[in-house]
Structures are given as C-alpha cells and as structure tokens.
C-alpha positions as a printed Julia matrix, in Angstrom:
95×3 Matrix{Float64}:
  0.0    0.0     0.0
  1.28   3.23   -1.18
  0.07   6.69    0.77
  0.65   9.92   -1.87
  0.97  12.82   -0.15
  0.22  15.87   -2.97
  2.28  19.2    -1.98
  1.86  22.57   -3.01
  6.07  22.49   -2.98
  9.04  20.34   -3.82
  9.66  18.6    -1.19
 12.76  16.52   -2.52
 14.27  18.28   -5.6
 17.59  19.05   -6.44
 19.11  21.87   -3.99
 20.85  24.62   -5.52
 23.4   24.74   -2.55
 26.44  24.56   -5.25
 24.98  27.52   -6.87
 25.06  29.32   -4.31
 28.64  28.49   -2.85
 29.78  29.72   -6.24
 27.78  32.86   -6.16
 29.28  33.88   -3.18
 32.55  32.75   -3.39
 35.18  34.53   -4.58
 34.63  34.02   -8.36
 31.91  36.62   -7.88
 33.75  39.11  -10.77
 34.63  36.17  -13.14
 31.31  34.89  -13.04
 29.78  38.91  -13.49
 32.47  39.39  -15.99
 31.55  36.64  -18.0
 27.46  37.29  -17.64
 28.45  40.82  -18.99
 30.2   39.33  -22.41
 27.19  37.2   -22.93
 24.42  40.4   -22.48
 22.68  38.42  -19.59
 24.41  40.4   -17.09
 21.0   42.71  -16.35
 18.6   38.91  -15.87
 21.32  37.94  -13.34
 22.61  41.04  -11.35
 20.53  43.51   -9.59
 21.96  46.85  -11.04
 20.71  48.95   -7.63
 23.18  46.93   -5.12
 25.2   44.34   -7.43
 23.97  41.35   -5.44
 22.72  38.06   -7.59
 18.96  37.91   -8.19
 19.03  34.18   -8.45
 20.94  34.18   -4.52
 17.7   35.11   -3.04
 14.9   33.14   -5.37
 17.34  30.29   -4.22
 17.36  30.45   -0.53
 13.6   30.76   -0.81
 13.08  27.67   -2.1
 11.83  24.71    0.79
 14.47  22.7    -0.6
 17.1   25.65    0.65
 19.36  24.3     3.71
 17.17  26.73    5.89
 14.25  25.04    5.57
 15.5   21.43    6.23
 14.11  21.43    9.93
 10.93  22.01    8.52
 11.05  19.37    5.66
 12.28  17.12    8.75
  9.42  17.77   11.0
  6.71  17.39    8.43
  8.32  13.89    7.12
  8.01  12.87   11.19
  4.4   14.11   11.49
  3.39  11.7     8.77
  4.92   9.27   10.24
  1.92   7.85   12.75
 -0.45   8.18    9.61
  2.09   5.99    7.75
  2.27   3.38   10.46
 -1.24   3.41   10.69
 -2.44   2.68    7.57
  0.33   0.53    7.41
  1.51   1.97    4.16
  4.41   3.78    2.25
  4.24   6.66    1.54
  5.64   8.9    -1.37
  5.89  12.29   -2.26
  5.16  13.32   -6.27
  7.15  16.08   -7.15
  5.34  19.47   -7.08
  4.28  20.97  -10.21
C-alpha cells in the first residue's frame, strides 16, 4: 500500500546549494564578468546593489538548507499516519 501525499512544494528536488557556494565565493567578478560578455548580465545582477537575483529566489526555495528542519518535521508528522495505515508513503514532485 502506497500513501501519496500531494504538496503545493518540492519537497525533494535538487538543492541549488552549489549555486550558491559559487555565487558567493570569490569568483563573484569572473562569473559577473563573464554574464556581462554574454548580455545576460541585467537577468542575473541587480543593477541597484550588485547582489545576484538568483541568490535570493534560491534560498527561498523549501528545498534551501534553511528550511530542512521544517522538511524534517513534516516527514516525522506523517509518520503515525504511515504506520497506521500501514503503508508507504511517497511524495510526487510538485508541479
């Protein structure tokens, strides 16, 4: 028996952790310099403070590493229901 648990968010996607160790590491300019010589440099940079758009789109994200406590605790809560109904239960990817 299978239990499908329908979320308004991913709640097991890729994380974009890498991305953002690279945006704010030190190969900030090389990465800018390079979104400049392609013309994407205004869909990627805010031009008020300099800061990546992307950076905070990212850490909104439930997957983001701040939100793992709360992808934790909702995984336990389900966990009586699962035992239960005797059942596994599985998550389909948020659309």
């Amino acid at each position: 028996m299978y239990l499908f648990i329908l979320l308004g968010v991913p709640i097991a996607c890729p994380r974009w952790e890498w991305l953002v160790r690279i945006i704010t590491s030190g190969a900030t300019a090389t990465i800018r310099a390079a979104c400049e010589q392609l013309g994407i440099s205004e869909q990627i940079w805010n031009a008020y403070d300099g800061t990546c758009d992307a950076l905070d789109d990212i850490s909104d994200l439930w997957t983001a590493e701040k939100h793992k406590n709360e992808r934790n605790d909702f995984l336990f809560a389900t966990k009586p229901l699962r035992s239960h109904t005797r059942s596994e239960s599985r998550f389909p990817p948020a659309t």
